[in-house]
HTML snippet that shows the backbone in 3Dmol.js (N, CA, C, O; Angstrom):
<script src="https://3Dmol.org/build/3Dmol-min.js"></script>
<div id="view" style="width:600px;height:400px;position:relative"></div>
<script>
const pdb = `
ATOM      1  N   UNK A   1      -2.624 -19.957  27.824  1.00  0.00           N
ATOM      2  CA  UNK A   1      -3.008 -19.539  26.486  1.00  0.00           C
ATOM      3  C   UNK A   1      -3.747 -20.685  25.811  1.00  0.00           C
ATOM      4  O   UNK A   1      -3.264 -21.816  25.763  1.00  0.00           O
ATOM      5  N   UNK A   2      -4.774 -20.408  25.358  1.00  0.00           N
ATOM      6  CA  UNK A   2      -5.884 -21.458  24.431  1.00  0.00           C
ATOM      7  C   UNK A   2      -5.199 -21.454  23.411  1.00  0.00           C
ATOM      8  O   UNK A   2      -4.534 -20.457  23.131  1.00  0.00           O
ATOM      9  N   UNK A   3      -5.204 -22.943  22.353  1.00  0.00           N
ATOM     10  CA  UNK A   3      -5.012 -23.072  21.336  1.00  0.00           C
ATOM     11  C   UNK A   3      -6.215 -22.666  20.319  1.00  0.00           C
ATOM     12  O   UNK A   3      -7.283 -23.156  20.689  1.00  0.00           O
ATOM     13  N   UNK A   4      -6.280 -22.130  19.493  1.00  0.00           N
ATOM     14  CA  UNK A   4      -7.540 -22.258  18.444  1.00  0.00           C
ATOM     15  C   UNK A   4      -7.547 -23.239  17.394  1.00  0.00           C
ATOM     16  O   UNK A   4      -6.969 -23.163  16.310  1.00  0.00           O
ATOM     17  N   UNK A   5      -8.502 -24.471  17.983  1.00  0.00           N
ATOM     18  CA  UNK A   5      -9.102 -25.336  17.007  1.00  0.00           C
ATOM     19  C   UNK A   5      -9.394 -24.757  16.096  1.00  0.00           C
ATOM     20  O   UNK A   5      -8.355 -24.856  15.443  1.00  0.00           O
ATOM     21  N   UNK A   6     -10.322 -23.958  15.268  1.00  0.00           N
ATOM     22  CA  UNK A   6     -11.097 -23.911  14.721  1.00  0.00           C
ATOM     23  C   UNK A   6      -9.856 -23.256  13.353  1.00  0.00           C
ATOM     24  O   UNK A   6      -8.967 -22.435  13.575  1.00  0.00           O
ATOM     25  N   UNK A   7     -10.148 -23.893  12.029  1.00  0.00           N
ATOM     26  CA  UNK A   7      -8.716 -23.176  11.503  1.00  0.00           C
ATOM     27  C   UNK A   7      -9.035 -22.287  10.563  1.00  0.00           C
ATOM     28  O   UNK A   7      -8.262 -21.490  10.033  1.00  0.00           O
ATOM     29  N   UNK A   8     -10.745 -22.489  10.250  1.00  0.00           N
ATOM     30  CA  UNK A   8     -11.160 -21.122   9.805  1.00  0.00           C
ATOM     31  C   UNK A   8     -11.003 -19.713  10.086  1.00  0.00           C
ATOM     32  O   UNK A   8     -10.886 -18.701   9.395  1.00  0.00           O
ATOM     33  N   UNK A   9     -11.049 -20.044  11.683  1.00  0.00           N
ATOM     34  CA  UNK A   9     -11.192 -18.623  12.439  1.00  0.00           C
ATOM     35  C   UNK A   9      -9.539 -18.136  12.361  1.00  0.00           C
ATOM     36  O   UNK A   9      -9.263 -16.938  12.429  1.00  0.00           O
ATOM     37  N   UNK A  10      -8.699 -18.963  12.244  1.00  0.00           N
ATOM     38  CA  UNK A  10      -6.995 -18.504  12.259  1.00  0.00           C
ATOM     39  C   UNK A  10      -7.290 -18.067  10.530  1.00  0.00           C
ATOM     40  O   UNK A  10      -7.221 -16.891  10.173  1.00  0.00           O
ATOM     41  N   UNK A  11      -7.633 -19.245   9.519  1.00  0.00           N
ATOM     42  CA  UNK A  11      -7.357 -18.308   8.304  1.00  0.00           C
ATOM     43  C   UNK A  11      -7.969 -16.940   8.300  1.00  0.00           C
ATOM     44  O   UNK A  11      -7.387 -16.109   7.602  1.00  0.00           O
ATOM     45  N   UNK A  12      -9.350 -16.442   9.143  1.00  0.00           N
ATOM     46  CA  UNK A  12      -9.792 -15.268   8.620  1.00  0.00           C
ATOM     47  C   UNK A  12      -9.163 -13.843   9.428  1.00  0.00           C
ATOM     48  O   UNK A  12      -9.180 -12.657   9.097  1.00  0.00           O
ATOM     49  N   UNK A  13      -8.537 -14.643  10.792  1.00  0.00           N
ATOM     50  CA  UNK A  13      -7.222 -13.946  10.919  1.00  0.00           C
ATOM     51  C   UNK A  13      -6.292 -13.269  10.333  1.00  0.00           C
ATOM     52  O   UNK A  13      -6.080 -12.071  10.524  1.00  0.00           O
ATOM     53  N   UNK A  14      -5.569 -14.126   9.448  1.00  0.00           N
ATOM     54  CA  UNK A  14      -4.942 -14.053   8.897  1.00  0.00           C
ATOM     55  C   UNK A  14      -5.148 -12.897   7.707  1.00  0.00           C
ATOM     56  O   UNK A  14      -4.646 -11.824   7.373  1.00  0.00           O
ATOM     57  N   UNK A  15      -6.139 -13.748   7.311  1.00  0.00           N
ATOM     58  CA  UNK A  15      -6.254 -12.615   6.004  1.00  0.00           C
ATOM     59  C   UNK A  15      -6.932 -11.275   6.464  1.00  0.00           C
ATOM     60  O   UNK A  15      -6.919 -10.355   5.646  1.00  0.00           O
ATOM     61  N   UNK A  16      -7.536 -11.062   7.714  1.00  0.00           N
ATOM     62  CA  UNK A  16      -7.561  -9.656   8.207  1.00  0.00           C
ATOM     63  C   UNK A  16      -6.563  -9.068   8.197  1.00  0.00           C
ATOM     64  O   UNK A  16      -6.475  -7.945   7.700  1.00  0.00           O
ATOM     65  N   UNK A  17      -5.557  -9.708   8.760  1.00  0.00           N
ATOM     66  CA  UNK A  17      -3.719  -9.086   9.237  1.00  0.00           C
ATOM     67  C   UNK A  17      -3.292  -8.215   7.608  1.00  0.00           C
ATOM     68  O   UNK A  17      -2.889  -7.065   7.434  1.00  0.00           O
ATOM     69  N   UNK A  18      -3.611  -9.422   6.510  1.00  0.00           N
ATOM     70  CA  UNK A  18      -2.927  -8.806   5.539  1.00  0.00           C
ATOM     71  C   UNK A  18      -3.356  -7.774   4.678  1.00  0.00           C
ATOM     72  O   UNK A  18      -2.603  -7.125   3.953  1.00  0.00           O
ATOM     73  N   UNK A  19      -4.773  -7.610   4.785  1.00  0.00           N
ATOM     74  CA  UNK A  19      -6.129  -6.907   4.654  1.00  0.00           C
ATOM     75  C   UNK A  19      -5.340  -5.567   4.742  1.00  0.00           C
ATOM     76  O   UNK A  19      -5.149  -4.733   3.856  1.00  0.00           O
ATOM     77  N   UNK A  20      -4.914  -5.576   6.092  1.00  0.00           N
ATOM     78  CA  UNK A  20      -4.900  -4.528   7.252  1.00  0.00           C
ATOM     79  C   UNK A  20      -3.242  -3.885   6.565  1.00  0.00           C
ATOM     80  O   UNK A  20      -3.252  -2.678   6.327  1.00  0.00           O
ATOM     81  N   UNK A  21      -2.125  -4.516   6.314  1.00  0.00           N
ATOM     82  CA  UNK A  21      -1.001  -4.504   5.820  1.00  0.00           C
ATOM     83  C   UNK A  21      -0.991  -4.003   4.577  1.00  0.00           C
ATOM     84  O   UNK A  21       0.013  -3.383   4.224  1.00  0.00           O
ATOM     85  N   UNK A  22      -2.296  -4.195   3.501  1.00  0.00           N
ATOM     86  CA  UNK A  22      -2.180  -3.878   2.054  1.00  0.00           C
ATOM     87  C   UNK A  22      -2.559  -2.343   1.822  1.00  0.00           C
ATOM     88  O   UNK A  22      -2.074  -1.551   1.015  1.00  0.00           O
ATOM     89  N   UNK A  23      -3.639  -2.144   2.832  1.00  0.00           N
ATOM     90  CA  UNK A  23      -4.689  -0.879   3.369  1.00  0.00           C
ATOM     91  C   UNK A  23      -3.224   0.429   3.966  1.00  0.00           C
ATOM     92  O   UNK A  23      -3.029   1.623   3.737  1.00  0.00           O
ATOM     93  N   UNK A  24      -2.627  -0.434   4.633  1.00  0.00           N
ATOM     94  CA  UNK A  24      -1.344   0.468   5.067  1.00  0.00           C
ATOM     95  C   UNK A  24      -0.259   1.035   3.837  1.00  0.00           C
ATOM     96  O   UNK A  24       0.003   2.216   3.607  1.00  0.00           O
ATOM     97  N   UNK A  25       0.086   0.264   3.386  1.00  0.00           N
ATOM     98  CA  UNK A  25       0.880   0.151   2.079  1.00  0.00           C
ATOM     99  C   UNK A  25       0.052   1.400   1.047  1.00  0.00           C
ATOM    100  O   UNK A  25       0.473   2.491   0.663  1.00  0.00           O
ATOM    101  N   UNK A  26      -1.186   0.759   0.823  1.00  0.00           N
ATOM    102  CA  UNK A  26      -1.826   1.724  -0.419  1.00  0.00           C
ATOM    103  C   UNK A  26      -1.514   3.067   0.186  1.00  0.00           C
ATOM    104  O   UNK A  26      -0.965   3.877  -0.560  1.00  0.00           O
ATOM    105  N   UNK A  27      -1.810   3.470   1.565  1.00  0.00           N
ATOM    106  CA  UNK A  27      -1.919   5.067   1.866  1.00  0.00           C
ATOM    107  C   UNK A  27      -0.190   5.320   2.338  1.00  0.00           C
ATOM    108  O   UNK A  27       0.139   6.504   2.413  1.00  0.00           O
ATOM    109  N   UNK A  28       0.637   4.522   2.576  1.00  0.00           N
ATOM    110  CA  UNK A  28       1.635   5.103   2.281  1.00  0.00           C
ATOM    111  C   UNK A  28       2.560   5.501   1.014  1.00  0.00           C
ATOM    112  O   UNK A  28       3.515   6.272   0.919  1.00  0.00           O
ATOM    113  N   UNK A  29       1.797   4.543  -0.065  1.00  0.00           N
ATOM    114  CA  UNK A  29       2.190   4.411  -1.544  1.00  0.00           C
ATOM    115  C   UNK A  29       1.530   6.346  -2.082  1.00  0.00           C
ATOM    116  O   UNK A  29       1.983   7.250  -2.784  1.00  0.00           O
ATOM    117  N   UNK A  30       0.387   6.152  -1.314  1.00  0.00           N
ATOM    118  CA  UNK A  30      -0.455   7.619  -1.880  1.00  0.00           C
ATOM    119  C   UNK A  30      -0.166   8.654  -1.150  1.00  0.00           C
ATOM    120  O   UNK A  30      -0.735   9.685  -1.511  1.00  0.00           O
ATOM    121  N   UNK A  31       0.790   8.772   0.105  1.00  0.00           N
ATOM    122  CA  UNK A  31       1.262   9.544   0.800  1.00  0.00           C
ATOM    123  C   UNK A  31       2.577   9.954  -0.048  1.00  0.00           C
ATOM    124  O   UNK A  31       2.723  11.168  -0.191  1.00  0.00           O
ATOM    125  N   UNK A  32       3.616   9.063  -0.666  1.00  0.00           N
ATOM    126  CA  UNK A  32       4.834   9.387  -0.644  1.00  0.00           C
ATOM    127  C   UNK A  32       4.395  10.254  -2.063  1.00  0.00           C
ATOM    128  O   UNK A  32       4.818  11.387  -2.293  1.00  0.00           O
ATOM    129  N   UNK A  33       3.447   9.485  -2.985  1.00  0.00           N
ATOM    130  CA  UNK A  33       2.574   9.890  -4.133  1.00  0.00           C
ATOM    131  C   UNK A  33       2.450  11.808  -4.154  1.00  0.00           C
ATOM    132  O   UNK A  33       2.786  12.647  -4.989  1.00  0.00           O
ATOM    133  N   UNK A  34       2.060  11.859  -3.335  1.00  0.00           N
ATOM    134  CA  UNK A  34       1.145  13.560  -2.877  1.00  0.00           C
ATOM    135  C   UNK A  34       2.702  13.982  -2.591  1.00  0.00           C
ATOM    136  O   UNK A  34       3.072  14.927  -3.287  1.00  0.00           O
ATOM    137  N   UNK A  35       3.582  13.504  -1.783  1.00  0.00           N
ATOM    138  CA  UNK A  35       5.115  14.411  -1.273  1.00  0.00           C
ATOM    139  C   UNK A  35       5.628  15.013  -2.512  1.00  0.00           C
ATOM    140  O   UNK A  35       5.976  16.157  -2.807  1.00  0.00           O
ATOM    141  N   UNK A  36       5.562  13.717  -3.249  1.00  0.00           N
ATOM    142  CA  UNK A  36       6.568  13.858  -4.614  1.00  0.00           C
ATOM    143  C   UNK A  36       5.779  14.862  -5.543  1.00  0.00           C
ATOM    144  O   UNK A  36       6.350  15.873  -5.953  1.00  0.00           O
ATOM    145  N   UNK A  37       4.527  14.601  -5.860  1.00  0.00           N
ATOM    146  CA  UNK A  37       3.581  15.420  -6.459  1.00  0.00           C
ATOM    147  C   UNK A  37       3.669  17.166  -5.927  1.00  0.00           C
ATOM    148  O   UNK A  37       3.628  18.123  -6.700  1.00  0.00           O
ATOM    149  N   UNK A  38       3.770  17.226  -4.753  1.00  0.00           N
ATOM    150  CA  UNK A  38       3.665  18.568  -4.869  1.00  0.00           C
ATOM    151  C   UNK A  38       4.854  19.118  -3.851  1.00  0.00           C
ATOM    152  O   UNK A  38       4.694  20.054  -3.068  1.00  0.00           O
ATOM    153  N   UNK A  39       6.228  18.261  -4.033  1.00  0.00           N
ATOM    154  CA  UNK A  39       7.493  18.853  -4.054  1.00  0.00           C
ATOM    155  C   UNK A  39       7.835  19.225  -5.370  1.00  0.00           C
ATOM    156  O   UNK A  39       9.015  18.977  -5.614  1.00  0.00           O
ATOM    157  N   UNK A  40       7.267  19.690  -6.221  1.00  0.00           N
ATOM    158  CA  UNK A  40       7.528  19.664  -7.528  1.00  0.00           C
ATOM    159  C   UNK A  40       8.384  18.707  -8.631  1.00  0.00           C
ATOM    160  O   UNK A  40       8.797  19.014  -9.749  1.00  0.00           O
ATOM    161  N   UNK A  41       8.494  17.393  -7.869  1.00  0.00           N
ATOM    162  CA  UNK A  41       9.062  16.325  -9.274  1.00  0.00           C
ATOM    163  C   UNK A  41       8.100  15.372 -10.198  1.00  0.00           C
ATOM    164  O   UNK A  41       8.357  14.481 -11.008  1.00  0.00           O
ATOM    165  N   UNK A  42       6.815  15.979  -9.697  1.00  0.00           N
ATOM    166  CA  UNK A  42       5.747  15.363 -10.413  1.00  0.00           C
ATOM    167  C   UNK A  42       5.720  15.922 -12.128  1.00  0.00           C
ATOM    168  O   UNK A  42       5.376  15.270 -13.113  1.00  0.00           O
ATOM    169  N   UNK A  43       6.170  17.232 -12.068  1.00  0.00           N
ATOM    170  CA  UNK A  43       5.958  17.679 -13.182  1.00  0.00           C
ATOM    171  C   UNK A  43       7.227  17.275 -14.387  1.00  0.00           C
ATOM    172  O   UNK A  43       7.054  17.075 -15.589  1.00  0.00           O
ATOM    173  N   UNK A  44       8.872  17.229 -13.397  1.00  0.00           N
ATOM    174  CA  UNK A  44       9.322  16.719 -14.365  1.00  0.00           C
ATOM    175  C   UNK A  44       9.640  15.175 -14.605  1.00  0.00           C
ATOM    176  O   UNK A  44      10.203  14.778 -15.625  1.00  0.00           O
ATOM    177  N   UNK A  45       9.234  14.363 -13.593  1.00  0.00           N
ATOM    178  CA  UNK A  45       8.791  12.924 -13.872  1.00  0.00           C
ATOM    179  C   UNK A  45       7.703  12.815 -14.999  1.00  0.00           C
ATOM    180  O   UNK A  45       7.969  11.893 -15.771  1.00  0.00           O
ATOM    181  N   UNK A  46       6.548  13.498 -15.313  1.00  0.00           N
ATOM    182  CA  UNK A  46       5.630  13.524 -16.103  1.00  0.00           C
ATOM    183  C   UNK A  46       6.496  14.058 -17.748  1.00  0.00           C
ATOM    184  O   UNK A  46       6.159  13.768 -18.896  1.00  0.00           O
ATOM    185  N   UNK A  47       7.398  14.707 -17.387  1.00  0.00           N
ATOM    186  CA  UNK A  47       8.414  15.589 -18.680  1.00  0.00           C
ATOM    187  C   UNK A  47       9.170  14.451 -19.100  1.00  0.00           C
ATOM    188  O   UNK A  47       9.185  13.971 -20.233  1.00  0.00           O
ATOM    189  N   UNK A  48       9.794  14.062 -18.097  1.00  0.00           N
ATOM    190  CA  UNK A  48      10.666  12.457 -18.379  1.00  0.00           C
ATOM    191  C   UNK A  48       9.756  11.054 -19.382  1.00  0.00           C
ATOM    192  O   UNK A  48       9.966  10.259 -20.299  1.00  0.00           O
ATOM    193  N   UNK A  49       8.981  11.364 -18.691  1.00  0.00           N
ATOM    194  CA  UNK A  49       8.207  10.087 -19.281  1.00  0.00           C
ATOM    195  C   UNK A  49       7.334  10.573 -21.205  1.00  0.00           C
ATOM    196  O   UNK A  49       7.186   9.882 -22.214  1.00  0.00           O
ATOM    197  N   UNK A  50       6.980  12.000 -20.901  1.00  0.00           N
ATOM    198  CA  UNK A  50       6.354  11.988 -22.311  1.00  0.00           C
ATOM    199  C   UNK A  50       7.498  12.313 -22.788  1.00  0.00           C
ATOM    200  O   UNK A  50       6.938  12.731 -23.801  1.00  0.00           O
ATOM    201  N   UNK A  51       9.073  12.601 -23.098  1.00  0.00           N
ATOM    202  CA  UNK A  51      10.004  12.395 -23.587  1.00  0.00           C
ATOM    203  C   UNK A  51      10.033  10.911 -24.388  1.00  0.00           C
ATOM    204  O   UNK A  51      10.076  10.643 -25.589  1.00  0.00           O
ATOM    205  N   UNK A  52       9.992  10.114 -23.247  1.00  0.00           N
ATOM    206  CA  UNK A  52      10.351   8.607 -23.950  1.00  0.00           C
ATOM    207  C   UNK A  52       9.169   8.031 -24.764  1.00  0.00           C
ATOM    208  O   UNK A  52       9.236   6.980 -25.401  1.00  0.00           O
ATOM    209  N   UNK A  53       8.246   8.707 -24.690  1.00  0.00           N
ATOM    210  CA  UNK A  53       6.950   8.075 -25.709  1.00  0.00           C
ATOM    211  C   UNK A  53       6.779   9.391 -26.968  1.00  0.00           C
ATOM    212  O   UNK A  53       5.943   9.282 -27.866  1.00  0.00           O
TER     213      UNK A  53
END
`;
const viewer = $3Dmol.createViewer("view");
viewer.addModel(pdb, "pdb");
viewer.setStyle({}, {cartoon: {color: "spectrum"}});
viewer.zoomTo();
viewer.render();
</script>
């Protein structure tokens, strides 16, 4: 196994990896988003909240 000198090429690694991790997150954040939305608790989460304002 080669070491990589170069420590640019490991940081842009890196921040691909997390790139890649945040990209995952958002569409599971907007997946669970859409479940809840149209299992019907979107509407009374939305009831809950203009209650308290």
């Amino acid at each position: 196994m080669r070491l990589i000198k170069d420590k640019r090429a490991v940081a842009e690694g890196v921040e691909r990896s997390v790139s890649e991790i945040m990209v995952w997150i958002i569409l599971f954040a907007l997946a669970v988003f859409a479940f809840i939305w149209y299992s019907g608790l979107g509407s009374k989460i939305i009831s809950i909240i203009k209650s308290l304002f």
